[in-house]
N, C-alpha and C positions, 0 to 999 in steps of 0.2 A: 862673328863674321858670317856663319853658315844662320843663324836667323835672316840675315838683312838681306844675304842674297836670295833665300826661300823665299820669302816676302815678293820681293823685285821681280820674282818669276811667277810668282803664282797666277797675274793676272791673261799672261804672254802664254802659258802653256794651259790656260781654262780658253780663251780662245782658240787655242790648238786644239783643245777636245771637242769643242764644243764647230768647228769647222768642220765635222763628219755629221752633224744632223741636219737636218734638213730644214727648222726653221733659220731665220736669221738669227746669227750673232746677238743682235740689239736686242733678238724679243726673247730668248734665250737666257741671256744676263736679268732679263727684267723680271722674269718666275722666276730666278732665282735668288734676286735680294729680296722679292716681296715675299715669295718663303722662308726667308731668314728672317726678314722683317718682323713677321709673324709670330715664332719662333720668341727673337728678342723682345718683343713689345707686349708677348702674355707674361702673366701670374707664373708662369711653373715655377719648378723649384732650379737653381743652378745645373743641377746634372743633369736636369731631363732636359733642359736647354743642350748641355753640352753634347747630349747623346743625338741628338737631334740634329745638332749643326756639324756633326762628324758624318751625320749621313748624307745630307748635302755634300759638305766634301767628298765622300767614298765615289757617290753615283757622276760631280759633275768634272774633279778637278782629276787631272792625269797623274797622279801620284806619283806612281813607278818612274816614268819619264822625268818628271822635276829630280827625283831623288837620283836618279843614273846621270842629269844633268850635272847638280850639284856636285857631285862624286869629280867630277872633270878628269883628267887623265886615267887617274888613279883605278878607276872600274875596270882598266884594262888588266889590272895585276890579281883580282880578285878570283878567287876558285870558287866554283859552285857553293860549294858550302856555305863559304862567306859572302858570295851573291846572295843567297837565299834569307842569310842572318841579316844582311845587310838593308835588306825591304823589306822586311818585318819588324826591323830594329827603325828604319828611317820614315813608315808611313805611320808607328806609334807616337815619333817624335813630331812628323808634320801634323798629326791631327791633333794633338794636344797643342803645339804652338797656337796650329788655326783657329780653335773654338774657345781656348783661354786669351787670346786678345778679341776675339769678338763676342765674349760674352757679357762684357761688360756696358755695351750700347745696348740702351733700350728707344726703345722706335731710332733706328736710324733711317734718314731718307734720303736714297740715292737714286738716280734717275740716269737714267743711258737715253739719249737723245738725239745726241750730235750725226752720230755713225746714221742713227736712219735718217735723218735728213738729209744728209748726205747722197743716201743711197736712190730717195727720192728725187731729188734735183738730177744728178746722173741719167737715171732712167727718163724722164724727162724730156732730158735735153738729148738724148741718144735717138730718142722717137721722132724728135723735131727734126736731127741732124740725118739720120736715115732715112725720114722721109723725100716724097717725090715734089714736095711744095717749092714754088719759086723761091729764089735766095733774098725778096723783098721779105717774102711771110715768113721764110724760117728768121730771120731777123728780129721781127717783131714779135713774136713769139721766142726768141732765148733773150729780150730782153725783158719782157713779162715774167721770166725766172729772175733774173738781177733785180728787178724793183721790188719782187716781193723776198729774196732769201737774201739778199747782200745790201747792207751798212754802207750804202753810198757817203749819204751825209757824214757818219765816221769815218769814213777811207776819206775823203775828203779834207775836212780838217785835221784829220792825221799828216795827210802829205802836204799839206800846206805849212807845217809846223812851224815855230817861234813866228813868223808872218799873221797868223790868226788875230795873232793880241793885239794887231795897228790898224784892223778892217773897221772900217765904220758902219752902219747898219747896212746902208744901201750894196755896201761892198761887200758884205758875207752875203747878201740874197743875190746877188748878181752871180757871186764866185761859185753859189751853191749849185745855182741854176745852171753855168757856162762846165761846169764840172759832172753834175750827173749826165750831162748830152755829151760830153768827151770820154763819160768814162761806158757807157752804154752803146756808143761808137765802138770804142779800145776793145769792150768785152765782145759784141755779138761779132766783129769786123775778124777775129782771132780765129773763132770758135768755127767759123760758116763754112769754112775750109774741108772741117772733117767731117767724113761721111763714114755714119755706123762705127763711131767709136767704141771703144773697151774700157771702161776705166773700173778695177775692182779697189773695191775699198779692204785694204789689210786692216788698221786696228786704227783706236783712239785714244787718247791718253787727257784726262783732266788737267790741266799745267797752273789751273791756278783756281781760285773762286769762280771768277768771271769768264773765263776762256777752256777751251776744248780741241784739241790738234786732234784731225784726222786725218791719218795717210791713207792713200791713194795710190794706184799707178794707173798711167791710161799706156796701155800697151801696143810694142811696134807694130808699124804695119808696113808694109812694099812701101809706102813715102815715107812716113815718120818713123822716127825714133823710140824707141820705150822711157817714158818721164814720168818720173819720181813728185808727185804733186801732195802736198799737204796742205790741209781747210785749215786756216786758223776761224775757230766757232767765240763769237760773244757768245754765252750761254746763263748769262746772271738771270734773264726773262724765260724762264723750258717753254711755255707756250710759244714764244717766237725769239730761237736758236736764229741769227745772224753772222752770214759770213763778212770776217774781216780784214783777213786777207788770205792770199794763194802765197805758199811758197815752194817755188818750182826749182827740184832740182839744189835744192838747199838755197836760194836766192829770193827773197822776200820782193815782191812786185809792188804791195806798198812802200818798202824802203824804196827801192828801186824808183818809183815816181818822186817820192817825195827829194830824193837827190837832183832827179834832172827839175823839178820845181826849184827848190832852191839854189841852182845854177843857172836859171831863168832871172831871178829875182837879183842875184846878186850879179849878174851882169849886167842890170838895167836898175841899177840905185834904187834898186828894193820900192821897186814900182810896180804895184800890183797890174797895173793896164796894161804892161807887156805880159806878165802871164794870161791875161784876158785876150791879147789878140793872138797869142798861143793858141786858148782856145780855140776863136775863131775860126783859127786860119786852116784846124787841122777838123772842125766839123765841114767846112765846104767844099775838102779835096773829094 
């Protein structure tokens, strides 16, 4: 029980350490699996590995902190003494856990990605959104973010769901076409509002092969609210990481479209030409 929670924390309190330096998170994690990398993918012998990947841990991971964590209530009843026994006895145990299940990968490849793209899109779009340009150009310019970092075509067909499989040629390029101008409408029409946004990126989490969740929060100001925003990342191509969806506040905005889509569709005998003058009718307001 106390491996699987060590585990589950080790990655939450190495970005805890690693938030008092001064590079990025992202490029932080990244010298330090390519020095692990290193490490697993030569010749040495097992222990000089292991000696090795114990020093990585010493210098990057908060030890004391994970193990005073783990401890949970119970650190409160503890006397000096057995403080003292207690983190000497628990950082022998966390480093031999850490470097015997990872000594067994040779060349591993991991890649942190998501988080800086992330952090580049934001910065971005906060220059465009602070700046003094008219609200035609700031426009056009946060939608030159959307065409190039966000999965139209898959946000798309995602919210159009089970309805896909009855489109006939001319109806998927039409529906593609009437949907990236409604959804580049939806996104820069949102966004144009705020001036000199906040939005810090707390952490990332890999959720599956393909995808990559990053949280966010864009922080309150005198009108808005403080909102809790997570990137769902397509990330299977690292050269070009694609957002796939926002979910705001726990509430998925893909799902979210794809509901009122097919409550369009199912009021209108599953007639795609009323979701098309949907479109229409809400590009020409």
């Amino acid at each position: 029980m106390l491996k699987n929670k060590l585990l589950s924390l080790i990655f939450f309190y190495l970005l805890f350490t690693i938030s008092t330096h001064a590079k990025e998170p992202s490029e932080l994690i990244n010298e330090i699996v390519n020095e692990a990398s290193k490490i697993l993918s030569s010749s040495d012998p097992v222990e000089s590995k292991i000696i090795k990947l114990n020093d990585i841990a010493e210098k990057s991971v908060d030890i004391d902190g994970i193990g005073m964590y783990t401890l949970g209530k119970y650190r409160k009843n503890l006397n000096e003494d057995q403080k003292i026994k207690y983190k000497k006895l628990f950082r022998s145990y966390f480093l031999k856990s850490f470097s015997s299940r990872l000594v067994d990968y040779s060349n591993p490849k991991i890649n942190v990605v998501s988080e800086k793209k992330i952090n580049e899109i934001v910065n971005e779009a906060s220059g465009i959104l602070s700046s003094s340009d008219p609200v035609e150009s700031k426009i056009i310019k946060l939608n030159n973010i959307a065409e190039r970092s966000v999965d139209i075509d898959g946000i798309g067909m995602y919210t159009l769901g089970k309805y896909r499989k009855n489109l006939n040629e001319d109806q998927k390029i039409k529906y593609k076409k009437l949907f990236r101008s409604y959804f580049l409408k939806s996104f820069s029409s949102r966004l144009v509002d705020y001036s000199n946004p906040k939005i810090n990126v707390i952490s990332e989490k890999k959720i599956s092969e393909k995808y990559t969740i990053v949280k966010t929060v864009l922080e309150e100001t005198s009108k808005n609210p403080r909102i809790e925003i997570d990137w769902r990342i397509y990330t299977k191509n690292l050269k070009r990481p694609l957002i796939r969806d926002l979910i705001v506040e726990g509430l998925s905005l893909a799902r979210t479209q794809k509901e009122e889509f097919k409550s369009i569709m199912q009021n209108n005998n599953n007639d795609i030409n009323f979701l098309f003058k949907s479109f229409e009718e809400f590009l020409i307001k």
